[in-house]
C-alpha positions as CSV (number, residue, x, y, z in Angstrom):
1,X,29.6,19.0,57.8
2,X,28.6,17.8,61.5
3,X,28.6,14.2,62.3
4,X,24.7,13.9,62.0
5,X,24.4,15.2,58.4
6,X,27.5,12.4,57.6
7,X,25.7,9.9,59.4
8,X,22.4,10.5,57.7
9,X,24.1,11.3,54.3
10,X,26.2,7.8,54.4
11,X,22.5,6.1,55.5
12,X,21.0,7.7,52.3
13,X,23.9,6.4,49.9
14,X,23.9,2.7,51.7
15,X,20.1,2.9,51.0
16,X,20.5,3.6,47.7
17,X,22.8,1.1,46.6
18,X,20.9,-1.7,48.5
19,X,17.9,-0.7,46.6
20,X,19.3,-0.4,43.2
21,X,20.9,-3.7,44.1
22,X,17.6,-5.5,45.1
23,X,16.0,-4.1,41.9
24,X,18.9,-5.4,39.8
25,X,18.7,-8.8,40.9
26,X,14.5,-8.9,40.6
27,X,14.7,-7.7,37.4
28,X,17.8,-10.7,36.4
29,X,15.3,-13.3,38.2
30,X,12.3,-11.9,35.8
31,X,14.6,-12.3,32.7
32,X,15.5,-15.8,33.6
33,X,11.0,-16.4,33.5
34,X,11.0,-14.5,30.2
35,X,13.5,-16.4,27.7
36,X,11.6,-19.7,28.3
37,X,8.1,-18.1,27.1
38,X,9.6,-16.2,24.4
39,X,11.7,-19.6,23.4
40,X,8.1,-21.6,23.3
41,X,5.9,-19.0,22.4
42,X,8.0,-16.9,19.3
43,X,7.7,-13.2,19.3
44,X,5.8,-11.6,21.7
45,X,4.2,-8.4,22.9
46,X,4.8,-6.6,26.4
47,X,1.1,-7.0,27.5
48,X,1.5,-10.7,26.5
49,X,4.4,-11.7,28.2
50,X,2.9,-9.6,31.3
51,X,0.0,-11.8,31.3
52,X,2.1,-15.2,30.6
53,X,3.8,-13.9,33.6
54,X,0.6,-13.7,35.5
55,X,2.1,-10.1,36.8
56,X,-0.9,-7.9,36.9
57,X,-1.1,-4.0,36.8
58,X,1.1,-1.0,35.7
59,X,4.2,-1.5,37.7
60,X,4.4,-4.9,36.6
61,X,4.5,-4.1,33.2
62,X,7.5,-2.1,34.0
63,X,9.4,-4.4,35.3
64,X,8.6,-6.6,32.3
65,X,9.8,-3.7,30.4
66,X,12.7,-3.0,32.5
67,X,13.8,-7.0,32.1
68,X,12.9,-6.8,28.2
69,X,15.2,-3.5,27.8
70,X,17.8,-5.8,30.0
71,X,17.7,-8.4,27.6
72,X,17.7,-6.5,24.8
73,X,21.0,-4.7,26.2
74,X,22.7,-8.5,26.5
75,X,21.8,-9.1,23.2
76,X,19.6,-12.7,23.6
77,X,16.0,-10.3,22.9
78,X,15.7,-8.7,19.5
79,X,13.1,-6.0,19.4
80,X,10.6,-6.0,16.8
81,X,9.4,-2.4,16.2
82,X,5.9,-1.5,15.5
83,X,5.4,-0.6,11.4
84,X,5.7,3.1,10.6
85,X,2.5,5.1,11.2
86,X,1.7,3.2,14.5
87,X,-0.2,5.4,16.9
88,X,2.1,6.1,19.8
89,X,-0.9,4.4,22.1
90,X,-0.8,1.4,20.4
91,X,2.9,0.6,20.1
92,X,3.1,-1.5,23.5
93,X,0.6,-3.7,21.8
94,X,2.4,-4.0,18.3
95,X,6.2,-4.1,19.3
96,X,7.3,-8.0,19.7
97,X,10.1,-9.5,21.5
98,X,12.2,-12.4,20.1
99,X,14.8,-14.3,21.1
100,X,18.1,-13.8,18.9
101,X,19.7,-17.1,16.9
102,X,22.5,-18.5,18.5
């Protein structure tokens, strides 16, 4: 391996970790701005929180998704499936988010 395909291999890796880095702490922020609205507001859906988050468009909701699936992982967010029979294209709009019980 020359020294310019190491150089530009080790600039690659460094870029990745910074940017997996700056996308875990965004999406730890956004969690702290969910469990308040889902602690006032009960269960809610990902297009509602998205809009209580004033976070606009499809990449938004992803991050609320990503944050939700976060939370969910910690254990604090219980996910509330849609019922049985749900059209896959409506699911986002059925499936609620709680907090757990202490």
């Amino acid at each position: 391996m020359d020294s310019m395909t190491l150089v530009t291999a080790a600039a690659a890796g460094l870029g990745a970790i910074l940017g997996s880095a700056l996308l875990n702490r965004r999406g730890a922020n956004l969690s702290t701005r969910i469990t308040p609205l889902l602690l006032a507001g009960g269960p809610m859906t990902l297009p509602q929180l998205q809009d209580a988050l004033g976070m606009k468009g499809l990449a938004a909701r992803g991050k609320v998704a990503m944050a939700l699936n976060q939370l969910a992982a910690e254990g604090s967010v219980e996910i509330i499936d849609a019922p049985a029979g749900t059209p896959q294209m409506q699911k986002v709009h059925v499936i609620r988010y709680k907090l757990k019980a202490a």
